[in-house]
N, C-alpha and C positions, 0 to 999 in steps of 0.2 A: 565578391560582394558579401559571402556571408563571413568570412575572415575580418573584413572591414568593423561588419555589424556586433561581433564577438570581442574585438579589442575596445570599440568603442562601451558596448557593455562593462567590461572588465576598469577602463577610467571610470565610468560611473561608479562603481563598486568603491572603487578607493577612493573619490573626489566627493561624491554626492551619499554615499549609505546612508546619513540621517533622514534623506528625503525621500528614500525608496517607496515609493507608489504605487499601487494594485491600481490600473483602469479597467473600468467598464465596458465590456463587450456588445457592441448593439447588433442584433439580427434582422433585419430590416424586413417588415410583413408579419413578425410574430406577435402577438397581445399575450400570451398564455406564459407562465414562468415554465425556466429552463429544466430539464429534468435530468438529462444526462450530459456528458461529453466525453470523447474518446478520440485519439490518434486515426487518421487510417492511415489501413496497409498500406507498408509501402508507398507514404507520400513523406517524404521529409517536413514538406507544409501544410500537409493536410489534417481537418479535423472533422470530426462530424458532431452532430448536436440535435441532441433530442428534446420534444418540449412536453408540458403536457398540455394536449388539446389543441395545437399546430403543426405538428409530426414531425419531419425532418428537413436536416439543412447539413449545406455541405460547403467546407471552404479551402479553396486550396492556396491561401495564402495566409495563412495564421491568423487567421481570422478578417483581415481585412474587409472579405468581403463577403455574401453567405449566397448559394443553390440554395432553393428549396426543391428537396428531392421526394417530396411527400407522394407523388404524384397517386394512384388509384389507392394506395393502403387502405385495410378495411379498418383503424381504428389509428387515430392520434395520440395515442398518451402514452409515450416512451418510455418503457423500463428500462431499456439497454439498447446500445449499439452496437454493430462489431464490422469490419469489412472494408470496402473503398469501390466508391460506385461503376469505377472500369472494371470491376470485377463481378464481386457481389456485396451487398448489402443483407445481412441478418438482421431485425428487428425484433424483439420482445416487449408487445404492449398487453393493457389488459384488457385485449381481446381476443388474443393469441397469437402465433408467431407466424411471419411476416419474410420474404427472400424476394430481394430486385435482382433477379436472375436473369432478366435481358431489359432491354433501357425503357427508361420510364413506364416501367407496369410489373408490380409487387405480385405474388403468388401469394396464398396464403396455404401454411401446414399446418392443419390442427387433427386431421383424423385418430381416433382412438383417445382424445382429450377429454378430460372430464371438467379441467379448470383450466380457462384460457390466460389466466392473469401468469404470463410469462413474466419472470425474475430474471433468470441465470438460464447460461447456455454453457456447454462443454465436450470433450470428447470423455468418455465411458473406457477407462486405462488405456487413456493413449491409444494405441497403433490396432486396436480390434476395431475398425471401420467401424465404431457405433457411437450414436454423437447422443449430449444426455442434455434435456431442460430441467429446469426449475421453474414451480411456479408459487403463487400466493394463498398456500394453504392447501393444496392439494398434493402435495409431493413432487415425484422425479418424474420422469418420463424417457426410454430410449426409444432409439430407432434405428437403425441402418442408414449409414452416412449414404445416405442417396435417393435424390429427388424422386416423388415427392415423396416427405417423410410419415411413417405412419409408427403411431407412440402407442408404445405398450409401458402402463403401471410401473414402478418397481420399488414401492414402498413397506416391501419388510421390515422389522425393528424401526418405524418411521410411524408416530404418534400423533397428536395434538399440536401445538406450535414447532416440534419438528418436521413439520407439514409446511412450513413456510421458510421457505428457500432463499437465501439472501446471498449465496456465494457457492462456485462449483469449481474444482482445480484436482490438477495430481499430481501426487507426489512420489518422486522415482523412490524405493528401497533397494534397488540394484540394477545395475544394465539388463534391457527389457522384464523387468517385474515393476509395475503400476500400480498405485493404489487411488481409488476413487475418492476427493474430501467433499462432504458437502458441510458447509456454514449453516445455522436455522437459528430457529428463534428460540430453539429451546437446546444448545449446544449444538458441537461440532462431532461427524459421524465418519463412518470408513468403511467403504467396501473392496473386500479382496477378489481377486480373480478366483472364481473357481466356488466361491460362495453365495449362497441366497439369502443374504440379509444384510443390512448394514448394522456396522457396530458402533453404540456409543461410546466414546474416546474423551469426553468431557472430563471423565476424573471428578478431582476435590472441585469443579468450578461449580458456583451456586451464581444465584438469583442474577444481575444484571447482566454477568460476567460468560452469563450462560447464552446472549445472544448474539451470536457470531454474524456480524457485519464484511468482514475479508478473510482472505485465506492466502497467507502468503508464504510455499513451500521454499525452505532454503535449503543449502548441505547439510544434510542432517539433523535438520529440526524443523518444525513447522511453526510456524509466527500466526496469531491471528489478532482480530482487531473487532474489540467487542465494546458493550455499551456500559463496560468499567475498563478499561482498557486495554492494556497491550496484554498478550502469553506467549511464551514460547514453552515448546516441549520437545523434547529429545527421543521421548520412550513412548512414542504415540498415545499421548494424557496420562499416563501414569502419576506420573508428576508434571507441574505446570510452574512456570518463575514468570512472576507479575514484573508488568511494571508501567508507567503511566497510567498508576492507580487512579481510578473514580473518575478517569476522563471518560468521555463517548467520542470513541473511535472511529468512523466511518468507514476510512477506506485507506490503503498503503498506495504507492508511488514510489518508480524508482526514476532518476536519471542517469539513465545510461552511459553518458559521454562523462559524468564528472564523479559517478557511483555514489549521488546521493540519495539518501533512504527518506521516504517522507511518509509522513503518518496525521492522515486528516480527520477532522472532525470536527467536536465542540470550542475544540484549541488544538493548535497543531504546529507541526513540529518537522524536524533535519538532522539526518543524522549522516553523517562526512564517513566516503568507506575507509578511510584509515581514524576513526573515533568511535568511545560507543556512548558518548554522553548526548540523551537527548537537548537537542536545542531551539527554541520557540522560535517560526517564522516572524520577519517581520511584517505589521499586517496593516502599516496605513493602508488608509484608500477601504481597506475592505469593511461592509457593514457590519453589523451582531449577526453571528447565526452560525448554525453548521454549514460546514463542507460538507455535502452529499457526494459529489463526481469531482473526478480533477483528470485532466491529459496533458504529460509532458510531453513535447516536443523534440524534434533532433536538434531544432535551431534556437533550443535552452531557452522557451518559456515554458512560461506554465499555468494554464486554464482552469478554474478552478468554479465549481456551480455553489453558493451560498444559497440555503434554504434560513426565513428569518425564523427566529427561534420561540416564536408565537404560532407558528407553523400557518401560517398566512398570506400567501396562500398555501392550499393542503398539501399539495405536494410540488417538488421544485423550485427554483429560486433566479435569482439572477447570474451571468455569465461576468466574469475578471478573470484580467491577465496581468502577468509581469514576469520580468525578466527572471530564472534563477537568480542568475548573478545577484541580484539586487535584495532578492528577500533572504537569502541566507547570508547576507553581506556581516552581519556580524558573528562570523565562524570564518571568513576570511582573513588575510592580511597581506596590506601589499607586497608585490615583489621584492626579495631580497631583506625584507625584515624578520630579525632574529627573536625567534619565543623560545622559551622554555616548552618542550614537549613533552609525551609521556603519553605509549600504549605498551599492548601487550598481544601476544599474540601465541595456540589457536585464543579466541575468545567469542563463543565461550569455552571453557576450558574444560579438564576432567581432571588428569593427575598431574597436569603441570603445565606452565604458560611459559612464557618468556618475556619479561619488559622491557621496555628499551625507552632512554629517556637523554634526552640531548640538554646539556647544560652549557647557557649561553656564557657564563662567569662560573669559576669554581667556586665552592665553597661546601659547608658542611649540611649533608644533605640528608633524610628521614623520607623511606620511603613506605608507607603503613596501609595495610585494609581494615576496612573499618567493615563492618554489616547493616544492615537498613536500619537498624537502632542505634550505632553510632557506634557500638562496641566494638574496640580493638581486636581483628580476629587473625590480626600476625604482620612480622614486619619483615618484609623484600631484604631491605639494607638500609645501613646508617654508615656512617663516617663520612671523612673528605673526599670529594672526587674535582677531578681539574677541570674544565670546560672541554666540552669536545659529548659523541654519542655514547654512549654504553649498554649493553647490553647485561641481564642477569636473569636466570634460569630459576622457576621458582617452583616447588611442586605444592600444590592445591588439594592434593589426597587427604590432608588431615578437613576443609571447608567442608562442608555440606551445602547442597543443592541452593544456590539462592544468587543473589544480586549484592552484589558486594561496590563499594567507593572506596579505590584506591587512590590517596596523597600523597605528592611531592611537594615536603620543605625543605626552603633553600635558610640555612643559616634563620630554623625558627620560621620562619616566615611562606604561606601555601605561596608554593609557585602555581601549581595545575593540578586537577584533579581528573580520573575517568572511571567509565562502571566496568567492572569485569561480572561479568556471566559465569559461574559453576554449575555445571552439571553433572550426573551419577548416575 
């Protein structure tokens, strides 16, 4: 059935992509806008969905249909979800945090809280049995992974709007060595094993750029998503390479079955794991406003919470879906049709990359980097080449740190273009 359901997607993509349509998700019982939405563990079709001021819901058919699993919780208005209710359920509201640790009846853990308005949840580097919150203006909070939790402080080098927690992850620097990230409103921070304080790792980032909305650890560098846009960093903030300048960013997304990258927000975006060119969803159907939460799917949709951009109501927004296939339909092509391509690969890079670019027809071909101002910063190759793949070895030791747009001309004329990343 779902093979059926994914070929049929896939005609759509190529027959209908101009019509591609976001629908409206109805939760049936709720009056309050949507606040969150997340996958659960371990259900291929499961979702869960948090509101503000109705509590929770549960769906195990992609929405079709919703649980309300709100059942005794001591507060409604959902910051976060996490878990699958055959299991357990974790909640973060702002009243503090919340575990459906046997059926239909919530616990609540807040001992040693000072600020209940729960953000973010996470584990405290990985594999030390210690699990860490985030809350709204009051800092971190750990505990000892085990019921019931009891939270101690741990706000050293942690300030004013770095008090207000918007994102918690970690990121490996070597097999078992973990480092703690937390996201705030007044930059991105790190804490090491073994030390008592966290450290600011912001770097050159100033004013908007300074309030870290996601945290997304890759191989060797760290990505985040702030309210000027995208960063990524190699050297733990040292340095920082922009890009999806003077957007607000929200929150990252991957899908895991086709390795696309997504990046939500004021406007938003896909990026294809073999490309590094950002490219705009397409967004019929969906109103004005931010993306606050989004949860992909195994069975390739994708949910997405719109807050309207009046912020009215205060917080949360309404519930859309639609298929991947269908909003990234223009980064497709159907089966068996021939493009001109062109990446490169590591990228980002350091002292050298590799390109490789498939030409559909020979001809005399210029292949150049330019820099975010336009300027020629060196040329791959030029001359004739016959149809067929190529590859060419290029060493990037002379660039400096930044974001670069490499072209391919065929006989004068752009065939493709993509960004490559340098870093030092």
């Amino acid at each position: 059935m779902k093979r059926s359901l994914l070929f049929t997607a896939v005609v759509l993509v190529i027959c209908h992509a101009a019509i591609a349509q976001w629908q409206p998700v109805s939760i049936p019982g709720i009056t309050k806008p949507v606040s969150y939405i997340v996958p659960a563990y371990s259900e291929d079709d499961g979702l869960l969905a948090g509101t503000w001021g109705d509590g929770l819901f549960y769906s195990d058919n992609q929405g079709a249909s919703w649980t309300n699993i709100t059942y005794n919780i001591g507060n409604k208005n959902i910051n976060f979800i996490m878990g699958n209710p055959d299991d357990v359920v974790i909640a973060g509201t702002t009243g503090g945090l919340f575990a459906l640790v046997q059926s239909n009846s919530y616990q609540s853990f807040t001992p040693g809280l000072a600020n209940n308005d729960i953000t973010a949840f996470g584990n405290f580097n990985e594999d030390d049995g210690i699990v860490i919150i985030g809350t709204n203006g009051g800092g971190v909070y750990t505990a000892p992974n085990a019921y019931p939790y009891s939270w101690t402080a741990r706000n050293s080098g942690l300030s004013g709007d770095a008090l207000i927690i918007n994102s918690i992850t970690n990121y490996e620097v070597s097999p078992d060595n973990y480092v703690t990230l937390l996201g705030t409103n007044n930059g991105i921070f790190k804490w090491n094993p073994g030390t008592s304080s966290w450290q600011n790792i912001s770097g050159p980032l100033t004013g908007e750029s300074l309030k870290v909305n996601h945290i997304l650890p890759g191989e060797g560098s760290i990505i985040i998503a702030t309210d000027f846009g995208v960063y990524l960093t190699s050297d733990f903030g040292q340095t920082w390479i922009s890009d999806l300048t003077g957007i607000k960013i929200k929150q990252f997304d991957i899908d895991f079955i086709t390795g696309t990258f997504f990046a939500f927000g004021e406007k938003n975006y896909f990026i294809t794991e073999n490309g590094t060119n950002w490219e705009p969803l397409i967004i019929n159907g969906l109103p004005d406003g931010i993306v606050t939460s989004s949860a992909i799917t195994f069975n390739g949709n994708i949910f997405v919470v719109v807050e309207p951009n009046d912020k009215s109501p205060a917080n949360g927004g309404s519930l859309y879906f639609a298929p991947t296939a269908l909003v990234v339909a223009s980064g497709l092509q159907p089966a068996g049709a021939k493009t001109t391509q062109l990446s490169n690969f590591p990228n980002p890079a350091n002292e050298h990359t590799r390109f490789r670019f498939n030409l559909t027809t020979p001809g005399n071909i210029a292949l150049t980097i330019a820099d975010i101002s336009g300027k020629t910063a060196g040329t791959v190759v030029s001359g004739f080449y016959e149809a067929g793949e190529h590859q060419i070895d290029y060493s990037t030791a002379h660039l400096p740190a930044g974001i670069y747009l490499c072209t391919l001309n065929i006989n004068n004329q752009v065939a493709v273009r993509t960004k490559m990343v340098v870093i030092k």
